[in-house]
C-alpha positions in Angstrom: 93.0 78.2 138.5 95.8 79.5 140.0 98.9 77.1 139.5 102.2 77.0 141.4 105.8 75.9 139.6 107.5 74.1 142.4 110.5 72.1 142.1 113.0 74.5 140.2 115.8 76.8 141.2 114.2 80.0 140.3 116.4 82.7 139.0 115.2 86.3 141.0 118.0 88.9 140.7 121.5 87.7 140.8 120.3 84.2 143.1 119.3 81.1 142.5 116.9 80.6 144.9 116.2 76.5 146.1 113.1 75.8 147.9 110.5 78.2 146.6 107.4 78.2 144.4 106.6 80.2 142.1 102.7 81.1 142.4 100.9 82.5 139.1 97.3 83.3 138.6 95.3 85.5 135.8 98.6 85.6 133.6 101.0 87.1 136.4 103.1 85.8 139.0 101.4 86.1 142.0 104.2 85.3 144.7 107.5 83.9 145.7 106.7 82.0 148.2 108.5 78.4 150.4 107.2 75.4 148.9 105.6 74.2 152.2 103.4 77.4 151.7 102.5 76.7 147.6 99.5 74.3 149.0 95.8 74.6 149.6 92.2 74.4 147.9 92.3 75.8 144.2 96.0 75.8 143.4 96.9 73.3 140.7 100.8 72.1 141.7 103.4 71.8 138.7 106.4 69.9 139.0 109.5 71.2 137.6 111.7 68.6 138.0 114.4 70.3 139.4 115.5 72.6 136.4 116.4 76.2 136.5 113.3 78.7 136.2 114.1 81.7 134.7 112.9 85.3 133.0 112.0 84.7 129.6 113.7 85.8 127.1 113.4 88.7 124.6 114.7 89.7 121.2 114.5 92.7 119.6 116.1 91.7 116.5 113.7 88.7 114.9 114.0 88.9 111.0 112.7 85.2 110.5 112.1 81.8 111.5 110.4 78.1 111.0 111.0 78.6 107.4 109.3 81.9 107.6 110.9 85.5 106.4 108.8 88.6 107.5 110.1 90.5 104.5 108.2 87.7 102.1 105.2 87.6 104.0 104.4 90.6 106.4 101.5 88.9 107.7 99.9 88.0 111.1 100.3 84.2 110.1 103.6 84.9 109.6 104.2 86.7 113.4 102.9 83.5 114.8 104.5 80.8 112.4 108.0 83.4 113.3 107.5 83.4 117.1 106.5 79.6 117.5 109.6 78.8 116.3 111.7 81.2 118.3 109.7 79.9 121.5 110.7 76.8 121.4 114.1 78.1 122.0 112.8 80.3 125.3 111.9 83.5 123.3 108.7 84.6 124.7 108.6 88.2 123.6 109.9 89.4 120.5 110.2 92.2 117.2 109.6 90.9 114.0 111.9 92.6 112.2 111.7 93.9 108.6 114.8 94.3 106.0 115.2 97.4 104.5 111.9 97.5 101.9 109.7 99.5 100.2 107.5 101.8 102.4 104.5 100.3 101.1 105.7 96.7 102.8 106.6 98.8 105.7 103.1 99.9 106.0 102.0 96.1 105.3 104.4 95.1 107.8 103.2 97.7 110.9 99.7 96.7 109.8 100.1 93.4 110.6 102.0 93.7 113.8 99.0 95.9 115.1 96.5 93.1 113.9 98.6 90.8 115.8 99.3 92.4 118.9 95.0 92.7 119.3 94.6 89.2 118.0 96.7 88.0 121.1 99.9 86.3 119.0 101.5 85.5 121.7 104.8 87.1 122.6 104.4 89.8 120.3 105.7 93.3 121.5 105.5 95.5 118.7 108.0 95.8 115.6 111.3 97.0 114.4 112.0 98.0 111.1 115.5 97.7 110.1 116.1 100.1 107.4 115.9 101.7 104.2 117.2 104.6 106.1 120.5 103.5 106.0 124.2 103.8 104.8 125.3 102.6 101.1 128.8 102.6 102.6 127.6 100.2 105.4 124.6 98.6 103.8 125.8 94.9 104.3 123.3 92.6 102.3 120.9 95.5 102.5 119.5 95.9 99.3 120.9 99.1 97.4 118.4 99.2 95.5 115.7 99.8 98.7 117.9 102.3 100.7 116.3 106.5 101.1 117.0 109.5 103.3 114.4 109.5 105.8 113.0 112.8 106.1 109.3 114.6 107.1 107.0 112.6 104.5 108.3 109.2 106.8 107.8 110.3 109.9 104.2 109.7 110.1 104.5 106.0 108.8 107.4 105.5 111.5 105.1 106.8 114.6 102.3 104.3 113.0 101.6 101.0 115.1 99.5 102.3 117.7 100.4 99.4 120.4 103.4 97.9 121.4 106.9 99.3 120.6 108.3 100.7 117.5 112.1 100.6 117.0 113.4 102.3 114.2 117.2 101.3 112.7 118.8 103.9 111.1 122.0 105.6 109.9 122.1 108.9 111.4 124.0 110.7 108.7 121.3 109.5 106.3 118.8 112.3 108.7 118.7 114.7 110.7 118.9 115.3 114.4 115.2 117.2 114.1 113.9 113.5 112.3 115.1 111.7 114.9 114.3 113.7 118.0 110.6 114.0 116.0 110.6 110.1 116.1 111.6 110.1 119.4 109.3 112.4 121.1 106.1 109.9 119.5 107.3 107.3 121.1 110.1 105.7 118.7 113.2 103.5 119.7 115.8 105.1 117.4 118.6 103.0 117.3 121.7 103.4 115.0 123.4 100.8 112.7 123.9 100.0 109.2 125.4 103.3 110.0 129.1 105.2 108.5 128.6 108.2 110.5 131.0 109.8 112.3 131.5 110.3 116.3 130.5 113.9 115.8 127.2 112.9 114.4 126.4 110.0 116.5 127.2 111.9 119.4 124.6 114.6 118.0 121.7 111.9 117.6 122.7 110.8 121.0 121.9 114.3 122.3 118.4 114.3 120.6 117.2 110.6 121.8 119.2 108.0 119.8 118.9 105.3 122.3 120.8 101.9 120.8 123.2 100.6 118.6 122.6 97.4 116.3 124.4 94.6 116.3 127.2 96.5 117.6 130.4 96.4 115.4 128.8 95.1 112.3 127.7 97.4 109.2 129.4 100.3 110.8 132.0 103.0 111.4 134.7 101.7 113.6 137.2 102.9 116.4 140.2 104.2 115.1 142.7 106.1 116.8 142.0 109.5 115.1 137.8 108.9 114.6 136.2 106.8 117.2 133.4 106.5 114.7 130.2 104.8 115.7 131.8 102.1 117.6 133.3 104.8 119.9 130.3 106.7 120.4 128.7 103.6 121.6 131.1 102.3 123.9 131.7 105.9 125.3 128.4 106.6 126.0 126.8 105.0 129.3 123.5 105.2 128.8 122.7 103.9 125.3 122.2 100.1 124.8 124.0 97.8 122.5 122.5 95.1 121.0 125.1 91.8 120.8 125.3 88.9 118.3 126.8 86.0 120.8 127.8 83.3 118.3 131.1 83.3 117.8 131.3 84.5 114.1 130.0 88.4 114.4 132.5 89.4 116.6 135.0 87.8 117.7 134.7 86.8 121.6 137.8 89.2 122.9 136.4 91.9 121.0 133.1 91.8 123.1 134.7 91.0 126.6 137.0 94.3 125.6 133.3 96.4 125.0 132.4 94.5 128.2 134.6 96.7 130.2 133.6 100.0 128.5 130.2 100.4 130.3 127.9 99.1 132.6 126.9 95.3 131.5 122.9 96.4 131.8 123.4 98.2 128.4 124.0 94.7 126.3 121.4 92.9 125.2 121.4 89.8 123.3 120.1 89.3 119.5 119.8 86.7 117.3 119.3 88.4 114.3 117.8 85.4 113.0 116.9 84.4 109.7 113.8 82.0 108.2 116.2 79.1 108.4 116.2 78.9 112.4 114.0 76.5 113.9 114.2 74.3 110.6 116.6 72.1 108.2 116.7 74.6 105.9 120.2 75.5 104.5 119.4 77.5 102.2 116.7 80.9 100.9 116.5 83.8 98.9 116.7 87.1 100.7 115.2 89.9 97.9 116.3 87.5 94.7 120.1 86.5 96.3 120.7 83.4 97.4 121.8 83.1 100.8 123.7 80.2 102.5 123.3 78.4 106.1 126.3 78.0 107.9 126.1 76.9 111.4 125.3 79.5 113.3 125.8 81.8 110.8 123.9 82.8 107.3 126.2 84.3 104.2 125.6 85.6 100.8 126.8 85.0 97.5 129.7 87.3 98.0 130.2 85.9 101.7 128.8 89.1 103.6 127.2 88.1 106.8 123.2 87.7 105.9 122.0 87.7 109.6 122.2 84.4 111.7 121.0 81.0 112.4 121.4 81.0 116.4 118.7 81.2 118.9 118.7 83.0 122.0 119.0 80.2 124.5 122.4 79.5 122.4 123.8 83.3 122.8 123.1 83.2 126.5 124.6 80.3 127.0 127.5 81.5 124.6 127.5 84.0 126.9 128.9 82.5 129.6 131.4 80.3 127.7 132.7 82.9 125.2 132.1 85.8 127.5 132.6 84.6 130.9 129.7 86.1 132.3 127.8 84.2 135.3 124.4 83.2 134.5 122.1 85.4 136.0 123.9 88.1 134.0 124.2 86.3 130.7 120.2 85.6 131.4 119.6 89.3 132.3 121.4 90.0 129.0 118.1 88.0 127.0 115.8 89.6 129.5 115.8 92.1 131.7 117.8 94.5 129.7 116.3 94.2 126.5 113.1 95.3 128.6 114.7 98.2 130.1 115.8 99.1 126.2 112.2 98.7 125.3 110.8 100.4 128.1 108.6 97.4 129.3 111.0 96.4 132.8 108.2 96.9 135.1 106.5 94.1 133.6 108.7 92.0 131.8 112.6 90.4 132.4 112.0 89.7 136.0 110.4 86.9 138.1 109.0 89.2 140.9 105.2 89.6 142.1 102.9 91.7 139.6 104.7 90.9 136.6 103.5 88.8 133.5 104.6 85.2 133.9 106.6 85.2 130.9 109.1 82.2 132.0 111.4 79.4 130.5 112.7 76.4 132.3 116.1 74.9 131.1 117.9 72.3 132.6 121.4 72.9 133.6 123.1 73.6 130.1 119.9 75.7 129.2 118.0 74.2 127.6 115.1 74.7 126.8 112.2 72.4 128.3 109.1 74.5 128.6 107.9 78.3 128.3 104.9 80.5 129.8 103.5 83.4 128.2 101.1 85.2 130.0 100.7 82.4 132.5 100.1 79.6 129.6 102.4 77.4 129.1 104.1 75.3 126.0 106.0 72.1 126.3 105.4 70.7 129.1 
């Protein structure tokens, strides 16, 4: 049946707009209509109770959570058990992300995300596998022990899945600009981080599809005033996309609103980078046999080396606009509609406009988070 949301200020563009329905039937939103005109025969009316209606929200960066860690147990129970907890928190499309591993649990991992993806878990939209391709200079709690040169014999497991979107991490000194414009051409995100390259060679994988940066700033090669590193390539570069950890601790707040002004806003997108612990009272796990700590928002090792987070989305938007000073619709589009464009999936996804899937969250005013739609069904209402 198809239902319309009336009742909210619905978020479509840069307005808030008062006074209109939003119509959805078969999984997408049908219209954008006045409320007088959300009525007849067949249309099951849902009251929203005045709360803000907005795109739902996306992250690309999902290493855990509800006690779950996808490098323990790349599984499809996992997938769900990971994105019911992030859900609840108005993620209704994510990555589950794998730690730099063994390319046998890579394999695992990309077998289970396909599995999921045709069993219908919902907000599933492919995977991203963080590593081992990476930098021992820049390896953070990357295990050493785990980390390789990606060359021809990987390529093939990379361009796996099948379905969905693969995003690849990797440090681009660690390859070469052949690999990654290999990757590329099949259909790969490439993104760098973990990453002590310099500007030259960033620049170089730029040229040859490199098309993100993770969690800009941390675990790699910063702007100095003789090498602008990977930081500078980033930030110089207007048409690569930079993924943002918004809690506070990552970066410190006038570091981002300075990368704010380097390029256009549509290239941030938020992360959480988020750990098993989110979701739960857990303070504590083991991350490949260390002990890591739960601080806040924040998750550390034994050494005190960042070990991911313990924030949701909702909570980075909303830091956002109070760290950031970004109005909402652009802090929003930062959870959205850009990490859509990034994965290539904006003409379905990050916008409430006609024809797209009605993936949704409603918040009240200080964004939280009071119910979701994925694919037209909803949870918590």
């Amino acid at each position: 049946m198809p239902t319309a949301l009336i009742n909210a200020r619905v978020l479509r563009g840069t307005s808030l707009l008062d006074g209109h329905s939003v119509l959805i039937d078969q999984g997408r939103i049908k219209d954008i209509v006045p409320a007088a005109e959300a009525r007849g025969r067949g249309i099951e009316r849902l009251d929203l109770g005045g709360g803000l209606l907005l795109p739902g929200f996306i992250d690309t960066q999902v290493n855990g959570g509800g006690g779950v860690l996808f490098n323990d147990a790349p599984t499809i129970e996992s997938i769900r058990q990971i994105g019911r907890a992030h859900r609840r928190f108005g993620t209704t499309g994510f990555l589950p992300t794998l730690i730099s591993t063994d390319l046998e649990v890579v394999a695992q991992a990309i077998g289970a995300t396909r599995a999921a993806m045709a069993a219908g878990v919902p907000g599933v939209l492919g995977i991203h596998i963080e590593g081992p391709f990476l930098s021992i200079e820049r390896k953070g709690v990357h295990d050493p022990a785990k980390l390789r040169e990606l060359d021809d014999s990987a390529v093939g497991l990379l361009t796996s899945l099948g379905a969905g979107r693969t995003v690849v991490t990797l440090a681009p000194e660690v390859t070469t600009p052949h690999i990654i414009r290999r990757l590329t051409d099949a259909g790969v995100i490439v993104s760098a981080g973990h990453t002590n390259a310099t500007y030259a060679e960033v620049t170089e994988a730029l040229r040859n599809g490199l098309r993100g940066f993770t969690h800009l700033f941390n675990a790699m090669s910063q702007l100095t005033s003789r090498e602008p590193g990977t930081v500078g390539a980033a930030l110089e570069d207007p048409t690569s996309w930079c993924g943002i950890i918004v809690d506070g601790e990552h970066i410190a707040p006038a570091v981002l609103r300075l990368a704010l002004r380097c390029k256009p806003h549509e290239r941030f997108m938020l992360v959480t980078d988020a750990m098993p612990a989110l979701g739960t009272d857990i303070r504590e796990f083991e991350l490949q046999g260390r002990r890591i700590s739960v601080s806040g928002a924040v998750c550390y090792d034994e050494e005190g080396r960042l070990a991911g987070s313990n924030i949701d989305l909702a909570s980075c938007v909303r830091n956002a606009i109070e760290l950031l000073g970004l109005p909402l619709h652009e802090a929003v589009h930062m959870a959205s509609l850009y990490p859509a464009e990034f994965l290539g999936l904006a003409r379905e996804l990050g916008r409430i406009e006609p024809g797209y899937r009605a993936n949704l969250v409603l918040t009240d005013e200080r964004l939280s988070v009071r119910a979701t739609w994925i694919d037209g069904q909803p949870e918590g209402l």
